[in-house]
N, C-alpha and C positions, 0 to 999 in steps of 0.2 A: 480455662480457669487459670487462675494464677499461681506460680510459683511462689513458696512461701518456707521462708529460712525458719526452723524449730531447731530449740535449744538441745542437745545431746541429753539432758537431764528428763527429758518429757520421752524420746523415743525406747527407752526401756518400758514404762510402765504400757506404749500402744503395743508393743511387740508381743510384752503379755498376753493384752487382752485378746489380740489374734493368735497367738500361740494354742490362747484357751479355746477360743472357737473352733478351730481346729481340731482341736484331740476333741472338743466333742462329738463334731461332725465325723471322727474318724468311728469313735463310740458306738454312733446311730450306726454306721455302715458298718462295721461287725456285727450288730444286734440282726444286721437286715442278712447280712451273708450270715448264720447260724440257722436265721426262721426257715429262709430260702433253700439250705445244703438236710435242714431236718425233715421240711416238705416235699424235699427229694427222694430224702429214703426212706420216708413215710410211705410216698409213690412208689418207689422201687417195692415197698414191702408188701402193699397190698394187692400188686400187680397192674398197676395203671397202665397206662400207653408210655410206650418208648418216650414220645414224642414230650408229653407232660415232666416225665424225668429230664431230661435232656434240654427242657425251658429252665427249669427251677435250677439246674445246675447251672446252667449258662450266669441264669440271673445271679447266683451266690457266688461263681466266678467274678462276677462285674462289681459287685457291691464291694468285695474282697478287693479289686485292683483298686476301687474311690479310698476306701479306707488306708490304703500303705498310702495313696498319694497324699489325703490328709495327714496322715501322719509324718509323712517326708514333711511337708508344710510345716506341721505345728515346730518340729526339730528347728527346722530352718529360721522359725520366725523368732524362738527362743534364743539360737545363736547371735541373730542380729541383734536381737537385744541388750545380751552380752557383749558383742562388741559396742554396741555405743555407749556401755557405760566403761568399758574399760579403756578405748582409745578416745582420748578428749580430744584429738588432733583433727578427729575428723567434722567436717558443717554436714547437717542433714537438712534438705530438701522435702517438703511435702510439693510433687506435682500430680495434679489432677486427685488422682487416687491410689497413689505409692509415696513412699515414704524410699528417698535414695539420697545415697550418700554421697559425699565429697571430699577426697582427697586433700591433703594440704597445698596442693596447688591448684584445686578447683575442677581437676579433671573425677568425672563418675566412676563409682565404683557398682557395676550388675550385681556382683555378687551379695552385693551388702542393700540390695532393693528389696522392697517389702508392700503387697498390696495392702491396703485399708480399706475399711470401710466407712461408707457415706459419714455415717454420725462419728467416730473416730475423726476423720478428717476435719467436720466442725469443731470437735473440741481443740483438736492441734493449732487452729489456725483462728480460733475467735480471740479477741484479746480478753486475758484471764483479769477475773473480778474484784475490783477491790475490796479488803475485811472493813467494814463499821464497825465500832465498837463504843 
């Protein structure tokens, strides 16, 4: 795919939209570590098998580690955001399926990368519509 220069004005509002998917996705993964850690002690309580406890915990453990790493994400995607509205210095890059930044000498900056998604990435990179009136 092509590399493709987007205006610092346009990557606040994508950072958003993935910041939001994120905490939702982190939302769903709490919802799922609670079902999971109360199916535990549900088990635990009625006396099931070690083995059935000891699944549903694992599982509420796992769902628990998705959810902080969405979460780290959504933080993350929101910081980028912030910076590109508040450093105009910097050119941002859309390649492939991240959104990366560039220094005022052209050298990348990792830290200020951000993945996208598909239909994100056609809106950044389609040329925007002219008003009729």
């Amino acid at each position: 795919m092509d590399t493709v220069v987007i205006p610092a004005n346009r990557i606040e509002r994508a950072a958003a939209i993935m910041a939001r998917r994120y905490r939702a996705g982190a939302v769903v993964m709490v919802g799922g570590a609670g079902v999971m850690g109360a199916v535990a002690v549900a088990s635990l309580i009625t006396g099931a098998a070690v083995g059935s406890l000891a699944a549903f915990a694992i599982f509420a453990v796992i769902a628990g580690a998705f959810a902080f790493a969405l979460r780290r994400s959504a933080l993350r995607a929101a910081w980028v955001g912030k910076q590109a509205a508040t450093d105009p210095s910097l050119m941002w890059l859309v390649e492939d399926y991240r959104l990366v930044a560039l220094d005022e000498v052209g050298a990348p900056l990792p830290e200020l990368a951000l993945k996208i998604s598909p239909a994100l990435r056609r809106e950044l990179t389609e040329m925007p519509r002219a008003l009729v009136r």
